[in-house]
C-alpha positions in Angstrom: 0.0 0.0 0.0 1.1 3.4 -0.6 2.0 6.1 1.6 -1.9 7.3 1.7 -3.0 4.3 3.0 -1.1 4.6 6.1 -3.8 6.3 8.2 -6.8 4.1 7.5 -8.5 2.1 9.3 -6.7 -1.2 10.7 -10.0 -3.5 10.3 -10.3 -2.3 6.5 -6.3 -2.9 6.5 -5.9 -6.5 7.5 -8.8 -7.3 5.2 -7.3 -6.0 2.0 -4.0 -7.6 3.6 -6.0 -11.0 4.1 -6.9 -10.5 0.2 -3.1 -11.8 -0.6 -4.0 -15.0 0.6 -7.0 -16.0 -1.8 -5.4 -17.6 -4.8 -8.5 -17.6 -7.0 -11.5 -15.5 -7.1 -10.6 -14.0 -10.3 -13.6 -10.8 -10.8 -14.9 -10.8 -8.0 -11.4 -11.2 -5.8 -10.5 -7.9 -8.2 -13.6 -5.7 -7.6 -13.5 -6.4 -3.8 -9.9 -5.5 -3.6 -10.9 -2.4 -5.5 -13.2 -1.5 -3.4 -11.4 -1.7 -0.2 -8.9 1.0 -1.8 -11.7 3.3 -2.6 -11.0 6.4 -0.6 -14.9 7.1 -1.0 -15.1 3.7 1.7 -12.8 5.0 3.9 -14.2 8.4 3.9 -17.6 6.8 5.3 -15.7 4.2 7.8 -14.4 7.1 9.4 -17.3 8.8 9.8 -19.3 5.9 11.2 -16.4 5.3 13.6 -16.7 8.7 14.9 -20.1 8.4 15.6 -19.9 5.5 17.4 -16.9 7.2 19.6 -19.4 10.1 20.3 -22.4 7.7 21.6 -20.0 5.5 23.6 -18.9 8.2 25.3 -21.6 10.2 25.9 -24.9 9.7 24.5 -26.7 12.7 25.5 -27.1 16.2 23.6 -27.9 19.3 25.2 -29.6 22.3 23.8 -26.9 25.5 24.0 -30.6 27.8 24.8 -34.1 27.2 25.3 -35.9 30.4 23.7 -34.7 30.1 20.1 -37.9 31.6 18.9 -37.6 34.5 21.6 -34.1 34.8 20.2 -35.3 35.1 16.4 -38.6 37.4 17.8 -35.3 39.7 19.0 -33.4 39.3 15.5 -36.6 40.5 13.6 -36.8 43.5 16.1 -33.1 44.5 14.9 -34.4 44.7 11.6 -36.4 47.5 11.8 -33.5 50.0 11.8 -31.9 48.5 8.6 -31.7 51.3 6.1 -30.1 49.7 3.5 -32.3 46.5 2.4 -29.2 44.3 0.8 -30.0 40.4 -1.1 -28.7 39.0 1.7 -31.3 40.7 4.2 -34.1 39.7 2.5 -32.8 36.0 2.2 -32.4 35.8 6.0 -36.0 38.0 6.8 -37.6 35.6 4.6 -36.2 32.6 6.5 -36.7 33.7 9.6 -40.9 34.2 8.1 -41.5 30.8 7.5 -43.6 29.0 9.2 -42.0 26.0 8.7 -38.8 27.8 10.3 -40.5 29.0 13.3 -42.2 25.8 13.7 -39.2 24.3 14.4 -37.7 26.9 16.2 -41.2 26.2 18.8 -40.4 22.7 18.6 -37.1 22.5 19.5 -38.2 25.5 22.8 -40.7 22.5 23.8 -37.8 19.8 23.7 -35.1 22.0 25.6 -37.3 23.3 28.2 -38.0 19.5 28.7 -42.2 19.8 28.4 -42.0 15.6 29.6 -41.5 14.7 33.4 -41.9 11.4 35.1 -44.8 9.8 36.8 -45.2 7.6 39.0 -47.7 4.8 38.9 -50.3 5.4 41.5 -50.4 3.3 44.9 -52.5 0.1 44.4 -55.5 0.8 46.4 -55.2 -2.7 47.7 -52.3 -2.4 49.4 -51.6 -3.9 52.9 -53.3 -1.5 55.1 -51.1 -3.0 58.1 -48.2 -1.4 56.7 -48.0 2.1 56.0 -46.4 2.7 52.9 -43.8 5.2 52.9 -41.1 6.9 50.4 -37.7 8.1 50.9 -37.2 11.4 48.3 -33.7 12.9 48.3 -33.6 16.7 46.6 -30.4 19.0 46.4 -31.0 22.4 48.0 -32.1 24.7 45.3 -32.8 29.3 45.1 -36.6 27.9 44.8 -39.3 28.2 47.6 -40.6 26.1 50.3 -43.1 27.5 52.5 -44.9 30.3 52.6 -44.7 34.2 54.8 -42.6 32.8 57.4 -39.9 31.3 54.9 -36.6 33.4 54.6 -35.0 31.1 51.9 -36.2 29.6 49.0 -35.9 25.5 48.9 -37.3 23.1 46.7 -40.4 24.5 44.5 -42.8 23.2 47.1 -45.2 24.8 50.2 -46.7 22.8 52.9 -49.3 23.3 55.4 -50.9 21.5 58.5 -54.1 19.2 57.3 -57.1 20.6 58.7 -58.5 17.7 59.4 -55.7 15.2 60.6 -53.5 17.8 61.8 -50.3 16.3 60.2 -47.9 18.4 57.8 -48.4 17.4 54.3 -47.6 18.7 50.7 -49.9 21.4 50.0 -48.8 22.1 46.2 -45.5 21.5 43.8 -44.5 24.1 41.7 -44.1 22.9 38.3 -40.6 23.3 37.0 -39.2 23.1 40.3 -36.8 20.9 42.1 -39.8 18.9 43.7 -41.6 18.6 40.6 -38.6 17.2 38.3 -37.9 14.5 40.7 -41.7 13.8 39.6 -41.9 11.8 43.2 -43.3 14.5 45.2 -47.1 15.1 44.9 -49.5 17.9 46.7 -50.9 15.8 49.6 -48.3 13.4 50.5 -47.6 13.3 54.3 -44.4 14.6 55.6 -42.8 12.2 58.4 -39.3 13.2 58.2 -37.1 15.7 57.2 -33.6 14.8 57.6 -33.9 12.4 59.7 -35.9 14.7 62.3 -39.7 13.8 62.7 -42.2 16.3 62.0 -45.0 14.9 64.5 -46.6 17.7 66.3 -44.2 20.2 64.7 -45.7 23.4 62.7 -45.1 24.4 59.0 -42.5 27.4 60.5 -40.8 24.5 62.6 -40.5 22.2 59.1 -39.5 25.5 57.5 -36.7 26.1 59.8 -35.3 22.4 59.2 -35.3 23.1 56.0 -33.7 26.5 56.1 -31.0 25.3 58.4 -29.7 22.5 55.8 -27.2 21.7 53.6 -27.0 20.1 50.6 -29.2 17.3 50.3 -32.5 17.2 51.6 -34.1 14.0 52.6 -37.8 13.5 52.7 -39.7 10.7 54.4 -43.7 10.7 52.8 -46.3 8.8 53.1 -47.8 9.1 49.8 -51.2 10.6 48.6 -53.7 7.8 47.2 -54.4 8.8 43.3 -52.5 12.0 43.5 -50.0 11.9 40.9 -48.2 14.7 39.1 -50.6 16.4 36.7 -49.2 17.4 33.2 -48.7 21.0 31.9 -51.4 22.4 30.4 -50.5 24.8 27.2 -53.0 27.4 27.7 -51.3 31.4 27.1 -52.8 34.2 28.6 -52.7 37.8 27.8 -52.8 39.4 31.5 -55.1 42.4 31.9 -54.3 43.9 35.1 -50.9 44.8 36.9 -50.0 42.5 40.0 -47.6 42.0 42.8 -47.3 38.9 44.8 -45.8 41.4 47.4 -49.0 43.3 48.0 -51.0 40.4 47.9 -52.0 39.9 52.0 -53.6 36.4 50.8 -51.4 34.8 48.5 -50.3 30.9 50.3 -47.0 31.5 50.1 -45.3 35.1 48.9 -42.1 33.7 47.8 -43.5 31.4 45.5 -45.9 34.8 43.8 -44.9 35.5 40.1 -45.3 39.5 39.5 -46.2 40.7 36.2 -47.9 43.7 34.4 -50.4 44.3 32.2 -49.9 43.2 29.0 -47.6 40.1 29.6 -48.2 36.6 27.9 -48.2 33.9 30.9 -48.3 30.4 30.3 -50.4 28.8 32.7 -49.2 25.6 33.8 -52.1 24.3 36.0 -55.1 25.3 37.0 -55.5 22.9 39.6 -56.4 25.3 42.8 -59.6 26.8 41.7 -58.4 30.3 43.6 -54.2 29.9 42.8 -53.0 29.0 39.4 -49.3 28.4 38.3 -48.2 29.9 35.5 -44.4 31.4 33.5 -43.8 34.6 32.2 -44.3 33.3 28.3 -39.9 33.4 27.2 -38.5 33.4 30.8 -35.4 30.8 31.0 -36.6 30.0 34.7 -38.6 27.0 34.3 -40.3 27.1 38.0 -44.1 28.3 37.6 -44.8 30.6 40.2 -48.4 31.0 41.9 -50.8 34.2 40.2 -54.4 34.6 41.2 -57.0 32.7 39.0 -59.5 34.1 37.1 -62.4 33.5 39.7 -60.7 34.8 42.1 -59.3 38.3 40.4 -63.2 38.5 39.3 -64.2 38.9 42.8 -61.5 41.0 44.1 -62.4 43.7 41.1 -66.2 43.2 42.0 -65.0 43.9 45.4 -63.4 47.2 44.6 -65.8 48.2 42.4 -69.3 48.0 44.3 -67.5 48.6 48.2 -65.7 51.2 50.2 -63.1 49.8 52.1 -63.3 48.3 55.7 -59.8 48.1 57.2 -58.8 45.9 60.2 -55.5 46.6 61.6 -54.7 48.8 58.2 -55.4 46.6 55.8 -58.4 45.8 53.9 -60.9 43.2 55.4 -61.2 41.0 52.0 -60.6 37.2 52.5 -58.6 35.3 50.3 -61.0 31.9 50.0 -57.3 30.0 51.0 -57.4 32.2 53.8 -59.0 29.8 56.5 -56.3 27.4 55.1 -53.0 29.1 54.7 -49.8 27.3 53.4 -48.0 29.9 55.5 -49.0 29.1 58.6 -50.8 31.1 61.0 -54.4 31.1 60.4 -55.3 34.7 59.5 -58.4 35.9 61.7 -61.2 35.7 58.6 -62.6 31.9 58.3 -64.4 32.0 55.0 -66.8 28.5 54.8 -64.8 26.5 51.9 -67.8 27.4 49.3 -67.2 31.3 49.7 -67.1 33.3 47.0 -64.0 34.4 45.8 -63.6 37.6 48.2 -65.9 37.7 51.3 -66.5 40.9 53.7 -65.1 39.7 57.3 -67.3 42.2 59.5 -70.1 44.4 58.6 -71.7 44.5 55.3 -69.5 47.4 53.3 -71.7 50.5 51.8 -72.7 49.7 48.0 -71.8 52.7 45.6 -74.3 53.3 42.9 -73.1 53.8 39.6 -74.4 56.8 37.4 -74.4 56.2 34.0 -74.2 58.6 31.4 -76.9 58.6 29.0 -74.9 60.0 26.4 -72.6 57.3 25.7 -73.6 53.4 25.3 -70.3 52.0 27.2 -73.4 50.5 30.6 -72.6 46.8 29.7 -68.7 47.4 28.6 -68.8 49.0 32.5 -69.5 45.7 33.7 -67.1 43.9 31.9 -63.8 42.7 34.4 -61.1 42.0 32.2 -58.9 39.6 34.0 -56.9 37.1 31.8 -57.5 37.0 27.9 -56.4 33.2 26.2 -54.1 33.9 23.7 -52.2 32.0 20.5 -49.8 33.3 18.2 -51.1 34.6 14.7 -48.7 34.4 11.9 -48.6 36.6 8.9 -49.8 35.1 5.9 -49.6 36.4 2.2 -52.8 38.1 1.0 -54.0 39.2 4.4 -52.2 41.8 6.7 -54.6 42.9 9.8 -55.9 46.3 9.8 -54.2 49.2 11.8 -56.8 50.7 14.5 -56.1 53.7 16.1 -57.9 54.9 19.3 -58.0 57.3 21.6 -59.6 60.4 23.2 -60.8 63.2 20.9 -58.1 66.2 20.3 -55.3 63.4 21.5 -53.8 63.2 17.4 -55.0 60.0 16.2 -56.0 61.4 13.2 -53.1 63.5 12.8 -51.3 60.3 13.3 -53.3 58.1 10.6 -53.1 60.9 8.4 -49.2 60.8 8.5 -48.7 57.1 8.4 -50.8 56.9 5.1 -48.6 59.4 3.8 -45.6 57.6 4.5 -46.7 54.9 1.7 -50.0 55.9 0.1 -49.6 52.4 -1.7 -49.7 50.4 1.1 -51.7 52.0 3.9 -55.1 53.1 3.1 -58.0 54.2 5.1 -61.9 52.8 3.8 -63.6 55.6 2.0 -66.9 57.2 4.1 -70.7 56.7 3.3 -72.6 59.3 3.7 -75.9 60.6 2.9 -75.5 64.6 2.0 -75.9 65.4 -1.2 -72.5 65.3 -3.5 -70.6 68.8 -4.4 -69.1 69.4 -7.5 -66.4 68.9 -6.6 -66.4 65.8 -5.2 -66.1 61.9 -6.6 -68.1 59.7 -5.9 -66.3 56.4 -4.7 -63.2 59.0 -3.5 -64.1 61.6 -1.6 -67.5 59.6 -0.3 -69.8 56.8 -1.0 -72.7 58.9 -1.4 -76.0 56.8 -0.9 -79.7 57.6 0.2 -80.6 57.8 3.6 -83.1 54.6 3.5 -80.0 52.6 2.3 -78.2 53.6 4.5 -80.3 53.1 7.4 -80.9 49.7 5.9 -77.6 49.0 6.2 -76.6 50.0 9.4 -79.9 48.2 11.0 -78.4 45.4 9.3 -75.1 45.5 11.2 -73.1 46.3 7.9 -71.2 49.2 9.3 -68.5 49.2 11.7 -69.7 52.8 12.8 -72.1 55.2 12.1 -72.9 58.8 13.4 -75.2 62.4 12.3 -74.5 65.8 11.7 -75.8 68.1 10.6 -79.1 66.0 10.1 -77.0 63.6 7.5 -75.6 60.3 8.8 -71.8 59.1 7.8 -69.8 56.0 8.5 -67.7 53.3 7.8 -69.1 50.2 6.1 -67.8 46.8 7.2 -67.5 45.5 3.6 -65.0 49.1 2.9 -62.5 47.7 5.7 -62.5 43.7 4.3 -62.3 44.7 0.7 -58.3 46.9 1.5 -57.6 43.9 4.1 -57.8 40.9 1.3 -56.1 43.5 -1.2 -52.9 42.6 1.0 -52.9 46.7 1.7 -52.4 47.7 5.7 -56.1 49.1 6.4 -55.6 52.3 8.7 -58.4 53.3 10.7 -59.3 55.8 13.5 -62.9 55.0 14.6 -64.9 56.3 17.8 -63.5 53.7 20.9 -67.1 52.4 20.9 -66.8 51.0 17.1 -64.0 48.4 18.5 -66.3 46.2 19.7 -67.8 45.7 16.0 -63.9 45.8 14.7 -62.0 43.4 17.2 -63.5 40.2 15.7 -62.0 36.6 14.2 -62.9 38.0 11.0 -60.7 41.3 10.8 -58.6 40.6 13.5 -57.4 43.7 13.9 -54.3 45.4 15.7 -55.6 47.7 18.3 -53.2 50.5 19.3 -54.0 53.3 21.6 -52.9 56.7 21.5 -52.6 58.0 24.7 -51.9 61.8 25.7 -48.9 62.8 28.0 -49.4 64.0 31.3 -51.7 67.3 31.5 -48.4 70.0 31.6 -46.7 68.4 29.0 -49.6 67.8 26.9 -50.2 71.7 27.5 -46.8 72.0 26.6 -46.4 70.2 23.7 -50.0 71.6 22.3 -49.6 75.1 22.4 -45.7 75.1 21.1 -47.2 73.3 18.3 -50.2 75.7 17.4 -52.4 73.2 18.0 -56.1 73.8 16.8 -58.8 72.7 18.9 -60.7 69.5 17.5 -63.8 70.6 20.2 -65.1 73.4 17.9 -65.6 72.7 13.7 -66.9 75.6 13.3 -64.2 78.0 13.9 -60.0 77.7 14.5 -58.9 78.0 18.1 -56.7 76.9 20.2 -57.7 74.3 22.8 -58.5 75.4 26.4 -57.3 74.3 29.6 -60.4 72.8 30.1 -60.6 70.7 26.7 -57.2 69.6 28.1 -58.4 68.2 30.8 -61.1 67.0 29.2 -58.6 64.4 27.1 -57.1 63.5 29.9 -60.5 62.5 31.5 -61.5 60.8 28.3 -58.7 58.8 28.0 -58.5 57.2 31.2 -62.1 56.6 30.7 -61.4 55.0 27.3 -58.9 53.0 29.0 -60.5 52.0 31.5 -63.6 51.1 29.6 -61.4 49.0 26.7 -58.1 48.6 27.6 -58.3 45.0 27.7 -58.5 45.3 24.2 -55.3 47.2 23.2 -52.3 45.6 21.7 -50.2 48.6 22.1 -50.0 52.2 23.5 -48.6 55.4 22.3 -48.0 58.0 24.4 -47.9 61.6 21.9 -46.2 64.1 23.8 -44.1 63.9 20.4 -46.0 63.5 16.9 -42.2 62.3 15.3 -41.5 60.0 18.2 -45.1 58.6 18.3 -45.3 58.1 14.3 -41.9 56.3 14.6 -43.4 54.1 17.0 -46.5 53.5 15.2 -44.5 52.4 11.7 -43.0 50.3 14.2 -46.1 48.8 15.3 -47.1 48.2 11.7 -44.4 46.3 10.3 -44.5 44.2 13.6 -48.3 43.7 12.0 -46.8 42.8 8.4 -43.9 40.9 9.8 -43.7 38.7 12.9 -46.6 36.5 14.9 -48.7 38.5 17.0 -50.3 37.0 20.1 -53.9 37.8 19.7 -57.4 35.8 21.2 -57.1 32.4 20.8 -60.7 32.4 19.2 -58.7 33.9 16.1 -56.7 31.1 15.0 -59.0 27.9 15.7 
């Protein structure tokens, strides 16, 4: 063999070597000698004998992150500030698009973030009730929490609490994603005997606690286990959250350490739902797997009824609401309110609380949008698709620039963003086109139509009616145009449907000096009066503040974005933003949308 055969491999050696020996053969002999001197062989021997090193000596793989979608969500982000649009840029925007792409992107998240844990087979119920069956469950001490108000150190992703009934500490939850969880051998109701060796008989939760908090290393459980208790699986449900909170300022919450804050706005994956009053949920892209506790929906409900039909009692400074979990705690002390186990979600402890009535203004048709409590919206991801790009919809207080801004974005690319032209039912000037300017129509169509639920809104003056058909707004979304629209805050609940699916962005105004400020440096006109050109008053100032905190209070569940415009250049930047966001990247909207 030649001096390029000296670094192959010795089993492929000895059996061209071995070759030598066979005296007859003829063909074949030749080919299969041939064959074994085929660099194109040895090229695939190696390989195969490298893969085999690599499983032999370790046959795991582990992801390098866990959020590769959140990472290519961050990529597209970059891209808005790309001036120069190169080949090269629109080859990778176009990849990182496809659904396909993203798919796998969500895939391999699920994999890494390890959405599989192990379960046990439940206890035979007809095991020897002689012998008390018990478990020995070793964890290593973790930053995660154990316990509840009287904790000082986070544990092992688990609280406890004393059974009511038996009077023995047991397992009062596990905290998916947590130390506890993973070992998939601790279960919410198992009975602690032992901890480290120490028994836990007539001990409290704050004694346990202190064990725990005094340890090092590993921690050694002793449980008798819960009959038909086992782990419960993840549940994939995403929520868009609709009010601000703060575990820390939460009096009720079993165990403070163990809270998740967030603000409005954020996308939580709710990971069980188990407690009827005390779900477990992720902030949607965290890398901390651990769920932490949030209030559920029933019980937010009541707490927002609470506030919004009382005045509140105190006791000792604090409000007299009871948490249902109250009479119950995982933290240990019983707090003095004992609820019965079928209250509703937020009871009054003492006297009956004074009931404010609510004085509705006649003017406006917002009475059943009043007594709507936004709490947690399900949510899914919506992903552009060719042919269809979701109308723009800008809302927002009268005199706050919505208009102004519409006006400016359609500007920006006449081609591509374009606002539905009006129906109305004065009579046409010469001027005008028909189809342009307006759709001009008679007043017994029109009135046909909108008692027929064909326009998205509708209003008079001057004794003639004008609005916006529904048919107007469908016709520029399946063009594949943006559809830019700036409707009265009452017309969203006709817009925000599965069949536009719209992107709801509110303009809000600054604070009332700056929006003074801003206003008058700017020679702003006042939108109050259309019948003369003034400049706003202090009082029409105020009155957009008012309206917009009305607005928001009133819809703000609905709004996928806000824009404050102390700035008209700073808010139209953001709002171009907002629309290529539209154009470009999956959206979380209602999860109604994309079933």
């Amino acid at each position: 063999m030649d001096g390029s055969t000296e670094n192959w491999d010795p089993a492929l050696t000895r059996l061209l070597s071995s070759l030598k020996d066979v005296q007859s053969g003829g063909e074949d002999v030749a080919f299969l000698n041939e064959l074994l001197q085929s660099k194109q062989l040895h090229a695939l021997v190696q390989v195969h004998n490298k893969i085999v090193a690599t499983q032999c000596k370790d046959d795991k793989f582990y992801p390098l992150l866990s959020n590769a979608m959140q990472v290519t969500l961050e990529v597209l982000e970059m891209f808005v500030d790309v001036v120069q649009i190169s080949s090269e840029y629109k080859e990778l925007l176009g990849l990182l698009q496809k659904p396909h792409f993203q798919a796998i992107l969500c895939t391999h998240d699920a994999v890494a973030q390890k959405d599989y844990y192990p379960h046990l087979p439940d206890i035979p119920p007809d095991a020897d009730d002689e012998e008390e069956t018990v478990k020995i469950v070793q964890l290593v001490k973790s930053d995660e929490p154990l316990g509840g108000a009287q904790s000082a150190e986070p544990i092992v992703g688990a609280t406890i609490k004393t059974d009511e009934d038996t009077g023995k500490i047991v397992i009062a939850r596990v905290m998916h994603g947590g130390a506890a969880d993973r070992s998939g051998l601790i279960h919410a109701g198992d009975e602690v005997i032992e901890v480290n060796g120490i028994s836990v008989e007539s001990k409290t939760p704050a004694d346990v606690l202190s064990i725990l908090q005094n340890s090092e290393g590993t921690i050694t459980f002793k449980l008798v286990p819960s009959f038909g208790k086992g782990g419960s699986r993840e549940s994939k449900v995403r929520v868009r959250a609709l009010f601000n909170y703060n575990s820390s300022e939460d009096p009720y919450i079993p165990c403070k350490e163990a809270g998740l804050n967030f603000k409005k706005g954020d996308i939580l994956h709710i990971v069980s739902q188990d407690d009827a009053y005390w779900w477990q949920a992720r902030r949607e892209g965290d890398r901390v797997m651990r769920a932490g506790l949030i209030p559920s929906r029933t019980l937010q409900e009541g707490r927002i009824i609470h506030e919004r039909q009382t005045d509140p009692q105190t006791v000792d400074g604090k409000p007299a609401l009871c948490s249902p979990t109250a009479a119950n705690s995982e933290c240990g002390p019983k707090t003095p309110c004992s609820p019965t186990p079928n209250a509703a979600a937020l009871l009054p402890c003492k006297s009956m609380p004074k009931v404010k009535k609510i004085i509705y203004d006649i003017k406006e048709n917002d009475d059943f949008d009043r007594e709507l409590i936004p709490t947690y919206e399900e949510v899914a991801r919506l992903y552009p698709r060719p042919g269809f790009i979701r109308p723009i919809v800008l809302v927002g207080a009268p005199g706050v620039g919505r208009n102004e801004l519409r006006r400016r974005l359609i500007a920006s690319d006449p081609e591509k963003y374009v606002t539905p032209v009006p129906y109305t039912t004065r009579a046409q000037k010469p001027s005008e086109q028909n189809g342009k300017d307006y759709v001009f129509v008679a007043r017994e169509k029109m009135e046909q139509n909108i008692a027929e639920g064909k326009f998205i809104e509708h209003g008079e003056y001057k004794g003639n009616l004008y609005g916006t058909s529904a048919e107007s707004v469908e016709t520029i979304v399946n063009s594949g145009r943006v559809c830019v629209l700036s409707p009265h805050w009452q017309a969203l609940k006709m817009l925000r449907t599965p069949r536009l699916r719209p992107y709801i962005v509110f303009i809000k105004p600054p604070l009332l000096e700056r929006l003074i400020e801003t206003r008058t440096a700017a020679s702003a006109r006042s939108t109050f009066d259309k019948e003369s050109s003034r400049a706003f008053t202090e009082e029409e100032f105020a009155d957009i503040i008012r309206s917009s905190n009305r607005i928001n209070f009133l819809y703000g569940y609905m709004f996928d974005e806000e824009i404050v415009n102390a700035d008209l250049a700073t808010a139209l930047t953001q709002l171009l933003r907002a629309a290529w966001r539209v154009q470009s990247e999956p959206l979380w909207v209602p999860a109604s949308w994309v079933q």
